[in-house]
N, C-alpha and C positions, 0 to 999 in steps of 0.2 A: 180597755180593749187593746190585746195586741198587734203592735202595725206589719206584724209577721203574717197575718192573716192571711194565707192563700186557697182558691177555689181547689175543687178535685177535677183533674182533666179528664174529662170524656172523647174519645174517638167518635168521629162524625160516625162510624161502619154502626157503633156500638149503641149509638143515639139514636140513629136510624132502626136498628134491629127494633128498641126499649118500646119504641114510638109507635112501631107496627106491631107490637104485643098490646094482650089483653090490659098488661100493667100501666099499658100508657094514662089511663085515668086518674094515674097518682103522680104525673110529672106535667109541670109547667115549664116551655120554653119560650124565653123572652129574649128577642132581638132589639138592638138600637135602637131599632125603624121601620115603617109600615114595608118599606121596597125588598128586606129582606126577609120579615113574616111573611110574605105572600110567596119568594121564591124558595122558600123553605117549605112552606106547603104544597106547595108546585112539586116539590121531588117530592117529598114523601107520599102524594098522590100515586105520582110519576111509579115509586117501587113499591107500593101495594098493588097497581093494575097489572105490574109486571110478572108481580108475584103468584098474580092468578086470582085475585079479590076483586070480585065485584061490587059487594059491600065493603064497607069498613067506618070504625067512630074514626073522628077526624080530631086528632091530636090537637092539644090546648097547646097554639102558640099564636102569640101576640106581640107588638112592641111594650119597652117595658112602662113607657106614659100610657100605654091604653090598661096595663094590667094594672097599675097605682089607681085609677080613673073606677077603674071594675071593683073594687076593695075599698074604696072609699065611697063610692054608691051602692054597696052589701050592706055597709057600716051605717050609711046616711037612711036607705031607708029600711033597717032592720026595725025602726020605732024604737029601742032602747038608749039610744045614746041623742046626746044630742052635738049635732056640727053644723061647722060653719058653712057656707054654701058657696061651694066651686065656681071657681070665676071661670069664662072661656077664654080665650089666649084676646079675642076682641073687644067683651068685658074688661080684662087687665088695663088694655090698649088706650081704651077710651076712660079709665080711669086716670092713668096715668099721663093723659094728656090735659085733666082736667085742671091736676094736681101742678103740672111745670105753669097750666094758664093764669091762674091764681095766687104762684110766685111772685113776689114782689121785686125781683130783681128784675134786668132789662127783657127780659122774655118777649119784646117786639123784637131783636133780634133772632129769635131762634125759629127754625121750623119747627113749629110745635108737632106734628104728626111724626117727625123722623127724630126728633130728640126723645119722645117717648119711646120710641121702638128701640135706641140707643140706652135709653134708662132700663129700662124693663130686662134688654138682655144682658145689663151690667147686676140687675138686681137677680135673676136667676141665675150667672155665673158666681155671682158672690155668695149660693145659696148651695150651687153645686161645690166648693169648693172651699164649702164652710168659714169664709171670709167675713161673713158679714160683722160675727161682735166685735175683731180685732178692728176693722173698719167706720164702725162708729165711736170707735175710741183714738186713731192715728188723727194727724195734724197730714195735710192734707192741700194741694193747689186749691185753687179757685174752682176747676170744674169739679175736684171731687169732693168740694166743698154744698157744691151748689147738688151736687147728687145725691150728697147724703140730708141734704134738707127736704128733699123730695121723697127721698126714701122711708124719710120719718113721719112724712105727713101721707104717704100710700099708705104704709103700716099703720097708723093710727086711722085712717078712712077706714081700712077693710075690717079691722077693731071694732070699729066702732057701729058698724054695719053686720057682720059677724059674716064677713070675706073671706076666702081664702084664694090661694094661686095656685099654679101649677108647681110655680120655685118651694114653695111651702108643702107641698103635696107630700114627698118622700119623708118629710120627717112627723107628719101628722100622720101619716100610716105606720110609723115606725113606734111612734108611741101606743097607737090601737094594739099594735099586736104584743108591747111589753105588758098591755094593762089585759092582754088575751079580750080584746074584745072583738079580735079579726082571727079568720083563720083561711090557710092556703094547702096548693097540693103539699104532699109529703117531698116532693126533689123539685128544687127550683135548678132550669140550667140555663146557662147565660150563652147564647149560642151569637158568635160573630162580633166579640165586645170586643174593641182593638183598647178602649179604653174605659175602668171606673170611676167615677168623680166619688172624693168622699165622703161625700150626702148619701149617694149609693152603696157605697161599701158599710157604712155604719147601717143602714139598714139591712143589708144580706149580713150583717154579723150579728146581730137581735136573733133574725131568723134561725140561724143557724145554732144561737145558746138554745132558741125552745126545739130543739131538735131535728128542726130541715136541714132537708140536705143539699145543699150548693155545691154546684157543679159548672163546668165551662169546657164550651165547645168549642173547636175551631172551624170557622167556615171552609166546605168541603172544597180541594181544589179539582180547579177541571184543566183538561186536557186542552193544549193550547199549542200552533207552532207560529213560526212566524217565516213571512216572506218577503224578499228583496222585489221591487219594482222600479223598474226605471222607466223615467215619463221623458216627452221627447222637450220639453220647456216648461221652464213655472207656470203656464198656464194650462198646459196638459196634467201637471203636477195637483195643481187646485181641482180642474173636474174630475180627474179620479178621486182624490179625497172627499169631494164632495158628491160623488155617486155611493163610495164605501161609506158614508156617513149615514146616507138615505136608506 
């Protein structure tokens, strides 16, 4: 795969237009995050009522973990395949806490509830970032000593139980759709991503060999000024800030 790989830019005016067409039923747009799925569909509500639409379908856009989450529960209960079963972010949690308890290293030392929440997000960074086999092969301090023995005994639990994560999620949907046992809209667009992890990008490039179309939007700017204030003491200074915060 070459690491030349880049999206096709889309204009917000143009996404907007696509969105408020009938075609919109062949375009998926996936944001970072729930705060901007929802202010995305906020305008595009916002410029159909404007537009003079009292009705309208309401354009498929979602974050990109709830659209992973959507395609692997099509895939889990289509009855033909069979998969492992999606852990939830407190499932993981509570796994992963069971796993540092049963370490035999000093573990009365540690807070067990916030070392797993430490582990968990080192083991979905190393997933996002495609770290992880170089990682179980490096020589290594003591704590990332001590992480990858945990790592190895999470992986072999969730194995063994036939678990999955969320850290796992991108590349087990990425495999469904080489082996064509998934299928999605015709233009997937990546709307407000400042950044790809390349867990991510190896799966929009799959997509993109069986013939989706990837695309990337930039988050619409708004119109903004700015104003000088002068407060009469830093304590006049704090309750204006703190009235403009309210």
């Amino acid at each position: 795969m070459s690491a030349s790989f880049e999206f096709t830019q889309t204009p917000f005016a143009g996404l907007q237009a696509r969105l408020l067409a009938e075609a919109s039923a062949s375009i998926t747009v996936l944001t970072p995050n729930l705060r901007l799925a929802r202010e995305l569909q906020r305008s595009l509500d916002q410029a159909a009522y404007q537009a003079g639409h009292r009705v309208w379908a309401a354009p498929d856009v979602l974050p990109f973990n709830q659209w992973l989450e959507r395609l692997y529960e099509a895939a889990l209960y289509s009855g033909t395949i069979s998969l492992p079963r999606l852990l939830t972010p407190a499932q993981a949690q509570l796994l992963w806490e069971e796993v540092i308890r049963a370490w035999d290293g000093d573990s009365a030392l540690l807070s067990i509830s916030e070392t797993a929440a430490q582990a968990r997000a080192a083991w979905t960074t190393a997933h996002a970032w495609q770290l992880w086999p170089q990682m179980r092969l490096d020589t290594c301090n003591e704590d990332g000593r001590a992480f990858r023995t945990w790592a190895n005994a999470y992986r072999q639990n969730c194995a063994r139980s036939d678990w999955m994560d969320q850290a796992q999620l991108v590349d087990r949907v990425s495999t469904l759709f080489e082996k064509k046992q998934l299928r999605c809209a015709d233009a997937l667009v990546l709307y407000g991503f400042d950044l790809v992890t390349p867990q991510q990008r190896a799966l929009l490039m799959t997509l993109q060999s069986l013939g989706i179309q990837i695309e990337q939007s930039a988050v619409q700017s708004a119109a903004s000024h700015c104003v000088r204030m002068a407060a009469v003491d830093p304590n006049d200074e704090l309750q204006r800030a703190a009235h403009w915060a309210r």
